[in-house]
N, C-alpha and C positions, 0 to 999 in steps of 0.2 A: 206093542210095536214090533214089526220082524228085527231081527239083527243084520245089520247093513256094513259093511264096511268103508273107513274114513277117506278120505283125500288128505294125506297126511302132511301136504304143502297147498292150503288153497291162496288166493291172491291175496298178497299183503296191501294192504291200505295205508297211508298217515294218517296218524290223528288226528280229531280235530272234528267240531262241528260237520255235520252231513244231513242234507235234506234226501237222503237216497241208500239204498241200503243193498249192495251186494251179495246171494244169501245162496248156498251150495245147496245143490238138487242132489237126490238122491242116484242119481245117474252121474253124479259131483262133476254138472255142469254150474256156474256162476252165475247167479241173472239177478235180475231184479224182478221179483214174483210180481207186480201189478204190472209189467207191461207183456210178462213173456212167458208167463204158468203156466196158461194155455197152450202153448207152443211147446216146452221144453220137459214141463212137468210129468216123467212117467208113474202111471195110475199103478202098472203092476209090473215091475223091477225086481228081477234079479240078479241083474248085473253088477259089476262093485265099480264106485266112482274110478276116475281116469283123471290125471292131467290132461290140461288143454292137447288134444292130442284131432289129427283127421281122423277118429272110429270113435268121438264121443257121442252120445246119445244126440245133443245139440245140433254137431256138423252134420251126423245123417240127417236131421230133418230139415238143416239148411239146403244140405247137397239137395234133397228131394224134392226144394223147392226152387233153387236156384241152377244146379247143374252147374255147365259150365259158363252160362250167362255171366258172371262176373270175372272172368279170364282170358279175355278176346283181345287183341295186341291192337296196340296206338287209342284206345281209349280212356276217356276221362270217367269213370264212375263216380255221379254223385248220389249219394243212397241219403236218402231219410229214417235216421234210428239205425243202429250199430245190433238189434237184438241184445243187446246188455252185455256189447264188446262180443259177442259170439262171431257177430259175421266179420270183425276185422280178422280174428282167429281164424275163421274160413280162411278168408283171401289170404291171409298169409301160410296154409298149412297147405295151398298149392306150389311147389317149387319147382321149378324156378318160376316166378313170375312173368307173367307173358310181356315182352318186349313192347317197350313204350308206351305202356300204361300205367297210369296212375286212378288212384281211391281217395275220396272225399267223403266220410261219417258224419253227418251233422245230426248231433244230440242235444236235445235242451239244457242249459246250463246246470243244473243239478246233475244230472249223469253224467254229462259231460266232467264234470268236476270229480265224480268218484271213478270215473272210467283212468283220467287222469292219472289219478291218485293209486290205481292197482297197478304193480309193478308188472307183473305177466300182461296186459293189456298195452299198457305204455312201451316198454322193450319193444315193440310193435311197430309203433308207429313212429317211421322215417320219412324221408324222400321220396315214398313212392306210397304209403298208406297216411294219411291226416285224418285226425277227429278235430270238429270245429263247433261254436256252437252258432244257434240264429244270427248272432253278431256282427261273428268275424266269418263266419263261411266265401262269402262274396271274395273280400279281401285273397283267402285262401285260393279259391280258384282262381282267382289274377295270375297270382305268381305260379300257380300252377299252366297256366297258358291256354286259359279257358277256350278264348277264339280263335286257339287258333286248332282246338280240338273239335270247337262249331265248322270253318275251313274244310275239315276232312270228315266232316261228320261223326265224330268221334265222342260227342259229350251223351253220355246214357242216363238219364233220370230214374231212379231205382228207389223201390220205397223196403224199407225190413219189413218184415212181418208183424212187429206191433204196429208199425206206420198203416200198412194195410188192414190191420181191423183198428185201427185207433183208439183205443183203450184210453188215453184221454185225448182233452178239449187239445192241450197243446200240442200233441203229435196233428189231431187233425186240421190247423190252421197253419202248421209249419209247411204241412204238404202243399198246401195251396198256395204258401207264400212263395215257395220256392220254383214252383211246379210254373207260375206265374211270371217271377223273376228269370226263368230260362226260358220261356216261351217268349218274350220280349226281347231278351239278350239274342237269344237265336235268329229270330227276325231281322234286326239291325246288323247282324254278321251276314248272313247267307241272302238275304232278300236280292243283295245285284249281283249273286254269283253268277247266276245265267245258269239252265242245263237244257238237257235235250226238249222236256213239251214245250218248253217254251219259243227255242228257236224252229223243232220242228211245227210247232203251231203258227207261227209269221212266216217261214216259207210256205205253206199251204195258204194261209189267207190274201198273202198281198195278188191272187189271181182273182179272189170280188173284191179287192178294194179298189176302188178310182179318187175317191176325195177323200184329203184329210182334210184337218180341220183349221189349216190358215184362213179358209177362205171366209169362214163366220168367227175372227176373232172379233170381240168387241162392240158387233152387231147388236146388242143389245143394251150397249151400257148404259148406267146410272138405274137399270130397273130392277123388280125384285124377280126371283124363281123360287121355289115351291120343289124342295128335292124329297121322293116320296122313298125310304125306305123298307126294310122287312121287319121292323120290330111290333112287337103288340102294340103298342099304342095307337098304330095306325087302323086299327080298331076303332078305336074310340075318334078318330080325326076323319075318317071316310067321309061322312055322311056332308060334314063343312065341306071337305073338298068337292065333292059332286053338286053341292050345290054354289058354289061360286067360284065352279070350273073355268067358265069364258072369261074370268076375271088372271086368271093364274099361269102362267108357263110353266108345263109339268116334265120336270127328270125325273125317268124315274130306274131303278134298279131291276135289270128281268127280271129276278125269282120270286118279286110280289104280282105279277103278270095276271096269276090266278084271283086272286083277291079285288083286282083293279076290274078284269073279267067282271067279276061276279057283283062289279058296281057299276058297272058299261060306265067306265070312266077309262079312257084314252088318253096317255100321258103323249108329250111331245115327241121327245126322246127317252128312248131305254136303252141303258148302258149294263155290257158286259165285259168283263176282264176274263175272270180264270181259262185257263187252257186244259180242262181237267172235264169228262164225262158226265158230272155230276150238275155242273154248270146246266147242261143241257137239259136234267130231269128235271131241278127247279124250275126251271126256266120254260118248259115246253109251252105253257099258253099264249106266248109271248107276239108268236106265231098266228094270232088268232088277231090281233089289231090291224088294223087296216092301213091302206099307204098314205094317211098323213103323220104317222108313225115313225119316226125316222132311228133308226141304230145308230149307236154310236159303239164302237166297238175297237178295243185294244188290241194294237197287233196281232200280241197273242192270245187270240180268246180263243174257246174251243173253236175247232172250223168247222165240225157238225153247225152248228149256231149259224156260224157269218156265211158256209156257203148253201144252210136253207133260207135263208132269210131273203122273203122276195121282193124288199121295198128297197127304199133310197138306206146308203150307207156315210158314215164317216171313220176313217180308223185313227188312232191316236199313234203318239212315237215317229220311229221310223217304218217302212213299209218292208225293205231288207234287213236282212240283220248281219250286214257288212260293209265294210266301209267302201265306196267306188271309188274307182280309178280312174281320174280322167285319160281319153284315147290320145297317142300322140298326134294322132293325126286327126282331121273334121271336129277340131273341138266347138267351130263354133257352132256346129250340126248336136253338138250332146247335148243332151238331156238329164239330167241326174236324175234316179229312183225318188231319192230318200228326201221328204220338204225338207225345207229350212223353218223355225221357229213352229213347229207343228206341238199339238198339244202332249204333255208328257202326261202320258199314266201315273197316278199317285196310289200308291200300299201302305195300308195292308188289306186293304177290302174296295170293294167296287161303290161304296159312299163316298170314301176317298177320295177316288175318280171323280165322282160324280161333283164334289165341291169344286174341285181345280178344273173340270169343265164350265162350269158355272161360274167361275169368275174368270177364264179364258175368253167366254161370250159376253164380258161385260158385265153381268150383274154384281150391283153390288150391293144389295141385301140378300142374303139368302138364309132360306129358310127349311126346316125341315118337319116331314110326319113320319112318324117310326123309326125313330132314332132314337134307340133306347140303349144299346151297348151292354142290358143290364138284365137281370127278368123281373118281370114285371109280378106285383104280388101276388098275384096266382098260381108265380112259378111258371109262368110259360116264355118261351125265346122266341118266337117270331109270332108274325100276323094271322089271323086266321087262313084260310085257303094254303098253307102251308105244310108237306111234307112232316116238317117237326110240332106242327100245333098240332096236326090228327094224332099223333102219336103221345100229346098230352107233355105234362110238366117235365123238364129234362132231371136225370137222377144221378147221372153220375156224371159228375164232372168237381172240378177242383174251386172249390170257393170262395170267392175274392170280396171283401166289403167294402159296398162305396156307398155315395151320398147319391141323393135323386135332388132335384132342379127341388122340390118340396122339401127337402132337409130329414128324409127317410132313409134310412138302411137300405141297401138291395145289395143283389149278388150278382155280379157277374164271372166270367171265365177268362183262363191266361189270354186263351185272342182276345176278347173283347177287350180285356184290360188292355193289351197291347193298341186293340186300335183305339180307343181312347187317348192315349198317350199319343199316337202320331197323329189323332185328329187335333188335338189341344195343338200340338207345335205347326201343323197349317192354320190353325186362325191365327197364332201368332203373327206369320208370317204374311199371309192375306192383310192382316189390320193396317199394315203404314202404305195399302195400295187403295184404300179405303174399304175395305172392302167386314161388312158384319155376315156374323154367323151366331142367326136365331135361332131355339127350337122351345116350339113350344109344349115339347111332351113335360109336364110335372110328376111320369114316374121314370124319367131316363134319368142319366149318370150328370151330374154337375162335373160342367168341364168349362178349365179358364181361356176366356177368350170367345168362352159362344153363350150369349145372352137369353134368359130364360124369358118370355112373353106368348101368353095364348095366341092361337091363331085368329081370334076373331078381334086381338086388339093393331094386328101388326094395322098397318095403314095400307092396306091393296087399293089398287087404285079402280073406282068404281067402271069403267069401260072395258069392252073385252081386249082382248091383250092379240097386241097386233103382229105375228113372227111370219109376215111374208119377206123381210127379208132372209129369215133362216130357205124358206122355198127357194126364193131366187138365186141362190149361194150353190145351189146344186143340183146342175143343169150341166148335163153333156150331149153331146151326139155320138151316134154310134161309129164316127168314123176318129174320135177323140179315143174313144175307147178302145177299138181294133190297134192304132198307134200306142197306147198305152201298154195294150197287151202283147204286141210285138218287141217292146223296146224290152219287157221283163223277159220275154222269150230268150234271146238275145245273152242279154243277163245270166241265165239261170244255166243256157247250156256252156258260157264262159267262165261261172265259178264250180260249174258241176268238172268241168278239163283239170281246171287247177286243183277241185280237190282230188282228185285221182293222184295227180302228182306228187303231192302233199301225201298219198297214202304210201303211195312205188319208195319217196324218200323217206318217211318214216318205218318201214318196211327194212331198208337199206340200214338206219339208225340202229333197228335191234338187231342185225347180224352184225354191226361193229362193235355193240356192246357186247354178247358175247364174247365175241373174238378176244376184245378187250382184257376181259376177267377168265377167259380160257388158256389164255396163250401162254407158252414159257419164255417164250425171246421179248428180250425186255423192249429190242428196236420195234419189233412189230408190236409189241402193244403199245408204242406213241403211234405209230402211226395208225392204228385202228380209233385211237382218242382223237388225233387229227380228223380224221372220215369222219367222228360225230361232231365235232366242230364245223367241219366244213357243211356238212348239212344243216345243220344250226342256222348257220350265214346266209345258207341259198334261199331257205324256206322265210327268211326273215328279211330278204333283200328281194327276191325273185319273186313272192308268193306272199306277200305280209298279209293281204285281206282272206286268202284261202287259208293261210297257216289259222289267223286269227279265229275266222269262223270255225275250223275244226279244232281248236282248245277254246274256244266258248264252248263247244258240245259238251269236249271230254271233258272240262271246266273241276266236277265233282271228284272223278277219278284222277285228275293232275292233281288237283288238290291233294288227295289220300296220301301219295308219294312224298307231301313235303311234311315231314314228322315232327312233331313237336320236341319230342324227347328223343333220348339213345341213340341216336344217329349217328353218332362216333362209334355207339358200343356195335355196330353192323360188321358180320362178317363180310368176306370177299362174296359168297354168294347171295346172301341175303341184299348184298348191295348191287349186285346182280340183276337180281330179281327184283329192284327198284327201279331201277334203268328200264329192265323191260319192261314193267308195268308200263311207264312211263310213255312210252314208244307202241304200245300197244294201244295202250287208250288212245291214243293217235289214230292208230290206223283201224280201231270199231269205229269212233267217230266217224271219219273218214267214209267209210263202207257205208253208216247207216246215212249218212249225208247225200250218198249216192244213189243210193237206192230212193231215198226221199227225194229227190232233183228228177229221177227217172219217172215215178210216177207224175209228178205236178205236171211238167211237163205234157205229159200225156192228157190232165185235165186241161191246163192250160187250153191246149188245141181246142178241147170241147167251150171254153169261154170264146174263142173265136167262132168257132162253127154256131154258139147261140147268137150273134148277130148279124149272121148270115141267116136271111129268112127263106132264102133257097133251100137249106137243109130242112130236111121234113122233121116231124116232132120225133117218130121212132127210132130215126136215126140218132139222134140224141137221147133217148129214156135205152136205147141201148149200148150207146158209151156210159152213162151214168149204172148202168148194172156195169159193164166190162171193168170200169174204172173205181168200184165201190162207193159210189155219191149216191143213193139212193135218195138221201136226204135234200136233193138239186130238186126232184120232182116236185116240191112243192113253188120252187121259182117259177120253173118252164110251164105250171100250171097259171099262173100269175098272172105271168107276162106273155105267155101266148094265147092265153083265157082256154085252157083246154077245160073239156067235159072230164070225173075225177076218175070215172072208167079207165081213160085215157093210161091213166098214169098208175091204174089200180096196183099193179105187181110189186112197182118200188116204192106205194104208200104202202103195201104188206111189209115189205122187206124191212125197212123204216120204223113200223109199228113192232116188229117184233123183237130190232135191238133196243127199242127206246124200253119194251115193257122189262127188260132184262136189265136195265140201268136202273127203271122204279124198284124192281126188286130187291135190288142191290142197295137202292138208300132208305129201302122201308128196314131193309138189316141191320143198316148202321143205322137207324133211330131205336130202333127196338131195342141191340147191342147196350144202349146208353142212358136205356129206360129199365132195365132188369131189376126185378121189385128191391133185390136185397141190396141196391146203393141208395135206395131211396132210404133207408136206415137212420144213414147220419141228415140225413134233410130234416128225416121226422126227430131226431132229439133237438138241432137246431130248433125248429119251428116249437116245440114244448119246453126246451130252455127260455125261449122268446111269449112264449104264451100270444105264437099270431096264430089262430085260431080259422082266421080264412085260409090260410097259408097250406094249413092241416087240411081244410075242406077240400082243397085241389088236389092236394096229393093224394086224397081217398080217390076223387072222383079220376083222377090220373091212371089210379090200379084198377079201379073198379070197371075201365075199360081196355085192361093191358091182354091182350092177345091169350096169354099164358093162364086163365083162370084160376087155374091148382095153386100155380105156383104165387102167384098174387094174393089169396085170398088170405093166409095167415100175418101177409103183413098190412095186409086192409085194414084185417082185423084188431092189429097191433095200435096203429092210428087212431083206427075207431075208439082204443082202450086211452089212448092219452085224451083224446078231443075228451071222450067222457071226463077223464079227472079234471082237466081246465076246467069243465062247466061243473066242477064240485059235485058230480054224480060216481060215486066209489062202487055202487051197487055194480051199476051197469058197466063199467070199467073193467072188474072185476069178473063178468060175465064173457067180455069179448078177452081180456087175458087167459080165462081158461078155454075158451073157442082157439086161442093162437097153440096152445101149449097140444092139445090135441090136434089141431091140423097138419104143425109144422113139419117137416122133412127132418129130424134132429141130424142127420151127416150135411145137408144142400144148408140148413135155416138154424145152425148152431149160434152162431151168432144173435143171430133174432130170438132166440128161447132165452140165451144169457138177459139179454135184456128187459124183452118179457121178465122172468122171473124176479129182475130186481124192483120191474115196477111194482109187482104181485106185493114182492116183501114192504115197500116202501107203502102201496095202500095199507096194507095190514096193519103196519106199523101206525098209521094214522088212523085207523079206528079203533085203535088198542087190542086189535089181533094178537099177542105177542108170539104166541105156538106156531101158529099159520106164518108170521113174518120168519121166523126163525126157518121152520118146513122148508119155505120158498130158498131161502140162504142155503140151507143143507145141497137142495138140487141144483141150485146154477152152481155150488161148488163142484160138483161130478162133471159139470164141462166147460168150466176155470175154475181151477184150487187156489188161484189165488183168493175166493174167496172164502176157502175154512175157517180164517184164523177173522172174520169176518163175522161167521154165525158162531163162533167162540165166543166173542165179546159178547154178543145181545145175547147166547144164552146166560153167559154168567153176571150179564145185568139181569137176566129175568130171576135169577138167585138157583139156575140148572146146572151146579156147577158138573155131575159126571157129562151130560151133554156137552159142557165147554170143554171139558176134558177130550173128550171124544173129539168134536171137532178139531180141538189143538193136534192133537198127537196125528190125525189126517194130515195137517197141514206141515206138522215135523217130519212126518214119514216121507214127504215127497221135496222138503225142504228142511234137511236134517244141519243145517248152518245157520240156523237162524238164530242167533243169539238173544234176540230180545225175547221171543217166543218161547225159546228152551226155557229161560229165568218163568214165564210169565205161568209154560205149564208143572214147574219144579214148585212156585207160590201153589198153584190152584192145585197138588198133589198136597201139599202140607195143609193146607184146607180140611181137606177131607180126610187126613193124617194115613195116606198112604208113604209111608218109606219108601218101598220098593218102586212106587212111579219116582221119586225122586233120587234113588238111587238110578232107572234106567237113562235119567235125562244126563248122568255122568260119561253115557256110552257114544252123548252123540258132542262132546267137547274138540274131539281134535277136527271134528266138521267145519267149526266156528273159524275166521280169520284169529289170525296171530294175536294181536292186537286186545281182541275181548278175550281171549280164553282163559286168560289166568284171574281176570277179576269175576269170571261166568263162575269158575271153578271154587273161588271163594266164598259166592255169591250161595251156591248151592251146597258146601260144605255147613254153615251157617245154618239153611233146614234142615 
C-alpha cells in the first residue's frame, strides 16, 4: 500500500449501536462507501487528506456537478441524500449564503442518525440548512414555509448523486415518494394562481366563443354517459364501444381523437383545456370529425384549437377574465360578458372536466374507458394511436405504487398520483347530488368513491340515445352573433384605455420608489411614500378591474416579491430593488396586455367581416395571413364550402408549424425513453419476477430510435428474462454481449450491474473464480465493492486474493476501521508481520472513538 497521509481530526461520532458506518477516503473525505465510492472514491491519489474544507476532492466533484445550482436567493432546496453529509458541507462552505434561502437533506433514518451523531456534520445544521428523515421531512418543510416558497416559485427538487444512481431500493422509492408528495403539494398551491397563457389564452378565445354552457344544464338528466379517455385500457374497451355506439352519449377527451379515428367512432362531445402547444399536437385529428361533433372547450384552451375548430362550440368558466362594471348610465341596455352559473373547469386534467361536465348535463351514472391514471402491465401510459404509445413503455419517470380495481400492483407517476387524489375528492362530492362514477378498466388505479363494474354489465339502455335536445340548445343567427361580437368589441377597447393607465401609474409608482430610497430630505421622502400611496388608492378605486386584470398577469412575479424569509434582514437597496420589481411587473404586464388587446382586436374585425357574406373569401385568407390565423383556414373552408386549393398557402403555413410542434413532442417522448432509465424498471421488474413486464421493455428498446445505444441494455434484459426462466447458459451469453457492447463512460452504470449479475450466476453454478473475476471488475468502477470480492475470496480459502482486495479497498478507504482489523486477522493468517505492522499506519485515519480499542486489537497479533 502507498504511504498516505492521516486527517488527524476526522468526525467524531457517539457511541452506540449503528446500522451505517462513516469511513475516511483517502482524499480524507467522509462518506459512507455503499452509497458514494463511486462518486468520491479516488482510484490514483496523491494528494494528502484535508478537513472538510471548499478544495476537498468531494466539493470538486460536487461543485462539478452542481455549480451554482444550489445557491440562488429566496429558495427552498429539498435534496434527496446529503452525499454522506458531503453536500450539506457544500452549501455551507458557500459564504455568505445566499439571502432567503433555506436547505432541506432528507436521509433514510440510519444516516440520517449517524450524520446526526457526527459533530463536523451537525455544527452545520441551523435555521437555514436541516437534515430530516422520510418521516418528519413534511413536518420540516411546514415550518420552513413550504407554500409559500410554492407562491414564488421558489421550492427546487434536487436529488444527490447516490439518489440519482440509486445504489439502493430505499434511496430509489424515497425519490418517488417525495418527488410525488411535491408535485401534488405544488398543484394545490399554484393551480388558481392565474398567469399569463392562461389569461392571454381567454382573451384570444372569447372572439369564437358564443355559447356557454347554461344553456344544456341538466338536459340530460337521470341518464348514463360513456366518458372516453387516453389511457391503455381503452384498447381493450374500443371494440364494445363501436359496437353499441347508438346506445351511448360519448365525452370524449381530444388527444384520443386519433384512436377514435382509427375506429370511425365519433364521440358527442370533445373536450379540451390546456392553453399550452402541445394540447394541439395531441389533439390534431380532432379536426377530422364532423359537425355533429360539438367542442367543448375551456376558456383557456389553446386558441390554435378553438379558433380552427370549424363546428358548433361551448366554452366553459367565465368568457373575460375581469370583473365588469356596470355603466352608469343605459343600464337597463347592458349586457354582461361573463354568464352566471356557467360550467366551471375542474384540474388537474381534462377528465376532470370532462366528469363535472357530465354531471353539469345531468347524467347521473357515469362511466368511463381508459381511465387508467396507472400503466398498464406492459408499461405503457396511454392508448394506442398515441404520441407516447409509438414511442413504447415510458422509462424514466418517478414510481409511485398503487392498486388496480383487480387488487394488482401498478405504477403510476406524481401527476397521475395527484389526479387521482383530485378525482377521488370529485366523486365525493358528486355522491350527495346523486350522482356514480363507474369504471370499468380492471387494470386502472382503485379509487374511493368510483365503482369498479365491466362495461358490458353496467345496465345501458337498449334504444339509441336521443341528444336532440343537446342540438336544439345551440342555435344562433348571425345577427346574435355580429351583437355579440360588438358588445366584446366595445369591452376590449375599454379595458385595453384602462390598462394603459394602469401602466402610465405604475410607471409613476417606480420613480417614487426611487425617489423614496434615493433621497436625503427626510420631508421629501414622506411625501414620495405618500405618491405611492396615493397611487395605490387610484388604481384600486378608479381602475379595480384593469388594476386586477394586470396583477393576475404579473400574478407569478408579484408573488416572487413577497419573501418568505429575511425580509427584515433587506438592505435599503435591495429593498429598493423589491419595490421596483414590484412596479415593473406591473407595467410588463401592462404592455403585454396591450399589445395582446391590439392584435385581438384586429381579429376580432375579421369575426365580423366572416359574417358578412359580402366579403369575398381572399379578403379574409388574407387578414388570416396578415393577422397570423392560419390555423381559421380550416373554418372559412367549412363554413363556406371552399375547394382546399382555395385556402392552399395557409393550410401550408399551418402544416408546417404543427410539424414543428410533432417534433418537438417526439423530443419529449424520446428524452423520457432514454435506454439507461429504463435501468431501475428492469431491476424492479426482476426483483418482481413479472416477466411480461420484462418482455415490453425489451420490445420498448428493441424499437428505440437510438439502436447503439439501446442495444447493450436490450441485451441486459434479455440476460435477467433468461435467469427468471432458470436458463444461466444463455443469460450468461447476453451478459457477456452487454460487457462488450457497453459505452463504459455513457453505460457505467449498466456494466456495474451487469457485472454483479455475471458474479451472482456464477455463484449459482458454483463458478467461484469467475464469480470472484466478475467482483474484482465492477470493483474498478465502484470500490465499494473490494472489501466485497475480499470476502468471497477468503470464503473460497484465497486468502493473498482477499488480501489484495482488502488493502484496494483500504487504500481508497484508509478509515475503515472494521476492515483495517479484518485485513490485520487475514495478515496474521498467512503470518505476515510486516502487513500487520502497515495496518498500524492507517490508525489516526479511523474516528476517535475505535482508535484505541483498533490499536489494541492489532497490538494483540
Amino acid at each position: 500500500m502507498e504511504s498516505i497521509e492521516p486527517d488527524t481530526t476526522p468526525p467524531q461520532t457517539v457511541t452506540g449501536k449503528q446500522t451505517a458506518q462513516l469511513v475516511q477516503t483517502a482524499a480524507g473525505d467522509w462518506i459512507f462507501p455503499e452509497l458514494n465510492a463511486i462518486h468520491f472514491a479516488l482510484t490514483n491519489s496523491s494528494s494528502t487528506p484535508d478537513k472538510y474544507s471548499s478544495n476537498n476532492h468531494a466539493h470538486k466533484v460536487l461543485g462539478a456537478h452542481f455549480g451554482q445550482s444550489l445557491h440562488k436567493q429566496d429558495r427552498l432546496y429539498i435534496v434527496v441524500g446529503s452525499d454522506s453529509g458531503q453536500l450539506i458541507t457544500y452549501v455551507q462552505s458557500k459564504t455568505p449564503l445566499p439571502r432567503g434561502s433555506r436547505w432541506l437533506f432528507i436521509e433514510p433514518e440510519p444516516y440520517a442518525e449517524v450524520l446526526n451523531q457526527a459533530v463536523e456534520i451537525s455544527a452545520l445544521l441551523d435555521d437555514y440548512v436541516h437534515l430530516a428523515t422520510p418521516e418528519n421531512w413534511q413536518e420540516t418543510a411546514n415550518q420552513l414555509l413550504i407554500e409559500d416558497y410554492f407562491r414564488i416559485d421558489g421550492v427546487v427538487f434536487e436529488r444527490s448523486l447516490a439518489a440519482l444512481d440509486h445504489p439502493t431500493s430505499t434511496y430509489l422509492s424515497l425519490v418517488d415518494t417525495v418527488d410525488a408528495q411535491l408535485t401534488e403539494h405544488r398543484y394545490k398551491i399554484v393551480a388558481n394562481m392565474g398567469n399569463e397563457p392562461f389569461i392571454a389564452a381567454q382573451i384570444v378565445n372569447a372572439i369564437n366563443f358564443h355559447h356557454n354552457c347554461s344553456a344544456i344544464k341538466n338536459i340530460f338528466y337521470d341518464q348514463k354517459a360513456l366518458i372516453l379517455a387516453g389511457g391503455p385500457s381503452l384498447d381493450a374497451q374500443i371494440d364494445w364501444i363501436k359496437a353499441h355506439r347508438h346506445q351511448l352519449f360519448l365525452i370524449a377527451v381530444s388527444r384520443i381523437s386519433a384512436r377514435l379515428q382509427a375506429a370511425s367512432i365519433q364521440p358527442d362531445l370533445v373536450v379540451t383545456v390546456d392553453p399550452y402547444p402541445i394540447s394541439l399536437t395531441v389533439s390534431r385529428q380532432m379536426f377530422d370529425f364532423d359537425h355533429r361533433c360539438i367542442l367543448v372547450a375551456s376558456n383557456h384552451a389553446y386558441p390554435g384549437i378553438v379558433s380552427r375548430w370549424p363546428h358548433r362550440i361551448f366554452y366553459t368558466d367565465l368568457l373575460v377574465p375581469w370583473v365588469e362594471q356596470e355603466p352608469d348610465e343605459n343600464q337597463e341596455d347592458w349586457i354582461p360578458l361573463n354568464p352566471k352559473q356557467n360550467l366551471r373547469s375542474v384540474g388537474p386534467t381534462v377528465t376532470h372536466t370532462c366528469v363535472a361536465l357530465a354531471a353539469y348535463l345531468g347524467f347521473t351514472e357515469i362511466a368511463f374507458a381508459g381511465l387508467d391514471l396507472c400503466h398498464a402491465p406492459n408499461g405503457q401510459t396511454h392508448a394506442s394511436g398515441s404520441s407516447e404509445s409509438a414511442a413504447g413503455p415510458l422509462l424514466d419517470f418517478s414510481a409511485i405504487k398503487v392498486l388496480t380495481n383487480l387488487g394488482h400492483t401498478a405504477w403510476t407517476t406524481p401527476d397521475y398520483h395527484g389526479g387521482i387524489s383530485a378525482l377521488e375528492r370529485l366523486a365525493i362530492e358528486l355522491n350527495p347530488l346523486g350522482v356514480r362514477l363507474v369504471n370499468p378498466s380492471p387494470n386502472a388505479v382503485a379509487m374511493k368513491g368510483i365503482e369498479y363494474k365491466p362495461l358490458d354489465e353496467i345496465d345501458w339502455p337498449d334504444e339509441q340515445f336521443d341528444r336532440s335536445a343537446l342540438d336544439d340548445a345551440i342555435v344562433f343567427t348571425p345577427t346574435e352573433r355580429i351583437e355579440h361580437l360588438e358588445r366584446l368589441n366595445v369591452a376590449y377597447h375599454a379595458m385595453a384605455s384602462q390598462v394603459k393607465i394602469v401602466e402610465q401609474l405604475a410607471q409613476l409608482g417606480m420613480e417614487a420608489n426611487s425617489a423614496f430610497f434615493n433621497g436625503v430630505n427626510s420631508a421629501r421622502q414622506k411625501l414620495h411614500k405618500r405618491r405611492m400611496q396615493a397611487i395605490d388608492r387610484l388604481l384600486r378605486r378608479q381602475y379595480p378591474s384593469a388594476e386586477m386584470l394586470v396583477k393576475q398577469m404579473a400574478k407569478r412575479e408579484i408573488l416572487a416579491t413577497d419573501l418568505p424569509h429575511d425580509f427584515f434582514a433587506l438592505d435599503a437597496k435591495q429593498a429598493e430593488q423589491l419595490g421596483l420589481r414590484f412596479y415593473a411587473s406591473l407595467v410588463k404586464a401592462a404592455k403585454l396586455l396591450q399589445t395582446l388587446f391590439e392584435k385581438v382586436t384586429q381579429q376580432l374585425q375579421t369575426r365580423l367581416l366572416e359574417q358578412d357574406h359580402s366579403v369575398s373569401d381572399s379578403e379574409l385568407i388574407n387578414r388570416y395571413r396578415q393577422f397570423n390565423e392560419a390555423e381559421r383556414a380550416l373554418w372559412l373552408r367549412v363554413n363556406r364550402q371552399l375547394d382546399e386549393t382555395q385556402t392552399a398557402e395557409l393550410d401550408h403555413i399551418f402544416a408546417d408549424e404543427l410539424n414543428r410542434l410533432i417534433a418537438d413532442d417526439i423530443k419529449r417522448n424520446q428524452e423520457k425513453r432514454e435506454p439507461k432509465a429504463g435501468l431501475r424498471l428492469a431491476e424492479m421488474y426482476f426483483s418482481q419476477k413479472n416477466i411480461p413486464a420484462l418482455d415490453n421493455l425489451i420490445g420498448a428498446l428493441d424499437t428505440h430510435p437510438d439502436t447503439t445505444y439501446a442495444k447493450p441494455y436490450q441485451l441486459y434484459l434479455r440476460g435477467l428474462h433468461a435467469e427468471l426462466a432458470h436458463d444461466l447458459t444463455r443469460a450468461m451469453s447476453h451478459y457477456e454481449q452487454v460487457i462488450t457492447t457497453a459505452e463504459p463512460n455513457r453505460d457505467g452504470l449498466l456494466l456495474e450491474h451487469c457485472l454483479l449479475r455475471v458474479s451472482a450466476a456464477s455463484l449459482e453454478v458454483g463458478n467461484l473464480i469467475q464469480a470472484n473475476q466478475a467482483l474484482d471488475t465492477v470493483a474498478q468502477l465502484n470500490p465499494n465493492y473490494w472489501r466485497f470480492s475480499s470476502r468471497l475470496a477468503e470464503l473460497r480459502g484465497d486468502l493473498p486474493h482477499a488480501i489484495e482486495a482488502l488493502s484496494q479497498h483500504l487504500q481508497l478507504f484508509p478509515g475503515d476501521a472494521t476492515h483495517i482489523k479484518r485485513l490485520a486477522e487475514l495478515f496474521k493468517e498467512i503470518g505476515s508481520e510486516e502487513g500487520i505492522e502497515a495496518c498500524f499506519t492507517l490508525l489516526p485515519y479511523c474516528p476517535a472513538a475505535k482508535r484505541e480499542e483498533l490499536m489494541q486489537t492489532l497490538m494483540k497479533l
